[in-house]
C-alpha positions in Angstrom: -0.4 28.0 1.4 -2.9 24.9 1.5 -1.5 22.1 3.0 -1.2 18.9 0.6 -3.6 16.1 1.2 -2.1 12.7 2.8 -3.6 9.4 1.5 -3.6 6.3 3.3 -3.0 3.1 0.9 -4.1 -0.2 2.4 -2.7 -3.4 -0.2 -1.7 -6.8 -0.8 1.5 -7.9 -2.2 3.3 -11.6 -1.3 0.8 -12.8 1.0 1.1 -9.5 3.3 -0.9 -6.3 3.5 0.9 -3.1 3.6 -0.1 0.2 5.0 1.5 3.1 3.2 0.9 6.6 4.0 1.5 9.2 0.8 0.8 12.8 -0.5 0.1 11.8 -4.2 -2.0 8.6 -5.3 -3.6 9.0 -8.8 -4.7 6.5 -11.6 -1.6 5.7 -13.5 -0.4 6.1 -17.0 -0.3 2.6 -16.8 -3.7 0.8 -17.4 -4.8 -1.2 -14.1 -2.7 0.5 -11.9 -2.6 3.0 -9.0 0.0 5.4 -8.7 1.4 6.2 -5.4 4.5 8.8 -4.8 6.0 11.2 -2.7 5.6 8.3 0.3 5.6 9.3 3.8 7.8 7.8 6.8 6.8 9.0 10.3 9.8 10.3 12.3 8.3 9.8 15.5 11.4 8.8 17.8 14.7 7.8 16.8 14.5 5.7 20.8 12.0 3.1 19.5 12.8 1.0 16.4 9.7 -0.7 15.0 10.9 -3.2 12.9 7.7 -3.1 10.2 8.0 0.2 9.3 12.2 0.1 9.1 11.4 -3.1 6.6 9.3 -0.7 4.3 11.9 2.3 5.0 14.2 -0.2 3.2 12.0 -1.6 1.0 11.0 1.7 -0.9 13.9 3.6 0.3 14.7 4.5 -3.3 11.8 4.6 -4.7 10.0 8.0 -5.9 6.7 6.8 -7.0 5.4 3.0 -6.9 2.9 1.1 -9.0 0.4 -0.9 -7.7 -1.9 -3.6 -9.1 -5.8 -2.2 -9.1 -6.8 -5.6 -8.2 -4.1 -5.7 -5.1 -5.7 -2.4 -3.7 -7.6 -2.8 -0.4 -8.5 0.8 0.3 -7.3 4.3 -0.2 -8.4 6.8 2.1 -7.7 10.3 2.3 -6.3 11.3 6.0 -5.8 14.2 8.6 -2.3 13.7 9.4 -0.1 10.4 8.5 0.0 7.0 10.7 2.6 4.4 11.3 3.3 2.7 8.3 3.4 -1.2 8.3 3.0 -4.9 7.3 0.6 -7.3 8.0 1.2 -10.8 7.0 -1.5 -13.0 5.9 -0.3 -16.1 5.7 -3.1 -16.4 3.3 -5.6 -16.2 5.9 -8.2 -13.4 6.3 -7.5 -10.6 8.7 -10.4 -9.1 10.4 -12.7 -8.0 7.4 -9.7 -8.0 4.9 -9.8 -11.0 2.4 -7.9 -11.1 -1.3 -10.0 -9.9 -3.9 -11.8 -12.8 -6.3 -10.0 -13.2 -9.3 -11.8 -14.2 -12.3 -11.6 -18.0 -13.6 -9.5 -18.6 -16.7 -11.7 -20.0 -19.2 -11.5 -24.0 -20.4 -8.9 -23.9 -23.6 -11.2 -24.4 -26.9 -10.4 -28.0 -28.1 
């Protein structure tokens, strides 16, 4: 049986950048959106808490399959075997070579 491919889903959402590890990402039914489901957790030792991937344990602990922005999405990359999971704040700062995507001006109202 061939093993399902694990993506790795890089995006912005309330000034922070989360790193989300999932077997299904596809272009939603919704227009401008990414689907992501079936999201992975790693269960690497019960010993050591790491307190960024239990806040998106929490987070999407109910969740089956999440929606997200096209224009929030930083990069989706398709992976060996799953990472740790985690948030990033920003503090609306640029991390490394991550900056928000340019959004485009609203136009001046016709008067």
């Amino acid at each position: 049986m061939a093993q399902k491919s694990i993506f790795r889903v890089v995006f912005h959402s309330q000034g922070n950048v989360y790193e989300l590890y999932a077997r299904e990402v596809s272009q939603g039914a919704m227009y401008a959106f990414v689907e992501v489901g079936d999201i992975i957790f790693g269960e690497r030792s019960k010993l050591v808490v790491d307190p960024s991937e239990e806040k998106l344990k929490s987070e999407f602990s109910e969740v089956k399959r999440t929606y997200i922005p096209l224009h929030a999405v930083i990069r989706i990359d398709e992976v060996e075997k799953e990472g740790k999971a985690k948030i990033t704040p920003t503090d609306g700062e640029k991390i490394g070579n991550i900056s928000p995507f340019p959004m485009p001006l609203k136009p001046p109202a016709a008067d």
